[in-house]
C-alpha positions as CSV (number, residue, x, y, z in Angstrom):
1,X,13.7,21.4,-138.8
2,X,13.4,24.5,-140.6
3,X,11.7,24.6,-144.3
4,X,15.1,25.2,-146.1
5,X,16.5,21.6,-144.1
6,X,13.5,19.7,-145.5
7,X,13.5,21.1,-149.0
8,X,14.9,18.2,-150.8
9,X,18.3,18.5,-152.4
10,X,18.7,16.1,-155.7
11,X,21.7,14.0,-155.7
12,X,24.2,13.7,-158.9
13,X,22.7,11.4,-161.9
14,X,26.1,10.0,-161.3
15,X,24.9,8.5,-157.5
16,X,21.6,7.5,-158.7
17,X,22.7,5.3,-161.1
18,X,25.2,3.9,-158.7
19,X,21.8,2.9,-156.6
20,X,20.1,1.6,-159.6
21,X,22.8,-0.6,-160.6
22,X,23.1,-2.3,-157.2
23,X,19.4,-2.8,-157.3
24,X,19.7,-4.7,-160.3
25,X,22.6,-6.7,-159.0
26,X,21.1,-7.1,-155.4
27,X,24.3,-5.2,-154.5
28,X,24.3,-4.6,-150.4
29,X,25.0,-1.5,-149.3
30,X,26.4,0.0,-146.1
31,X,25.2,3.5,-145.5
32,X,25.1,6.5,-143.1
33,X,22.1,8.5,-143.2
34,X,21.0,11.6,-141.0
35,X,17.1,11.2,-140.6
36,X,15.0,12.6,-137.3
37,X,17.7,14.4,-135.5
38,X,19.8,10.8,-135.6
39,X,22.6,9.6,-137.6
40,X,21.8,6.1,-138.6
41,X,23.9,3.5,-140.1
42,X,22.7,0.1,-141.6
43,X,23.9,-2.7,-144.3
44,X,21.2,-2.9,-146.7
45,X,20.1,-4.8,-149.8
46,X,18.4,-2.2,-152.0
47,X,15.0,-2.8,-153.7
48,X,13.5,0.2,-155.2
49,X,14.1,3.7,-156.2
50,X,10.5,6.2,-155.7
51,X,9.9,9.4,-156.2
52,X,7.4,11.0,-154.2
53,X,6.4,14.9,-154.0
54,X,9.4,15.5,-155.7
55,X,11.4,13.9,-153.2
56,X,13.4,10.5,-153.5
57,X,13.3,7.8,-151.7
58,X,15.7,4.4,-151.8
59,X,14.0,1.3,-150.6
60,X,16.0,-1.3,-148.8
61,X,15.7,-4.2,-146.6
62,X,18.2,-4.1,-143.4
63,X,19.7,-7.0,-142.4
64,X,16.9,-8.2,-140.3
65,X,14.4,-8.2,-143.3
66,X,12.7,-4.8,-142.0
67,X,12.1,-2.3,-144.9
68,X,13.7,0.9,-145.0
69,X,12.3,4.4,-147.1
70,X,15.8,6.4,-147.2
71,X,15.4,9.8,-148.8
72,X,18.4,10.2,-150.7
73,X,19.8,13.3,-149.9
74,X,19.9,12.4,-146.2
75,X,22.4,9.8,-146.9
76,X,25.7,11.0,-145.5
77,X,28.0,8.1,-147.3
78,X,27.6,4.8,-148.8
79,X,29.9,1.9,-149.4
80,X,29.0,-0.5,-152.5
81,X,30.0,-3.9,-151.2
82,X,30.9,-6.8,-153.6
């Protein structure tokens, strides 16, 4: 991965307050996510939004109770699920 790929890229304010609203309503959500050289795709109930060296980060549980640290410009697409 080059140094231009890793630089983060913020996401709208629109998205992130998508996130933070399913956060506070323990909202699952099903997303794709490119991470590693792999496309991943999981149903997760999200926890937490961080920021860390100006990166940021979703936290989630999958559906098998492992946690997840999603940086959120890697996610690909995301489906709020009632």
């Amino acid at each position: 991965m080059n140094k231009d790929e890793n630089q983060y890229q913020p996401i709208s304010c629109a998205l992130y307050s998508e996130y933070e609203l399913a956060i506070m309503h323990r909202q699952r959500i099903k997303l794709v996510w490119h991470e590693d050289g792999q496309t991943r795709l999981a149903t997760v109930t999200p926890i937490d939004l961080k920021t860390k060296n100006h990166q940021e980060f979703l936290i989630a549980e999958d559906h098998q109770g492992q946690n997840l640290r999603i940086r959120l410009d890697y996610i690909r697409s995301q489906d709020f699920i009632d």
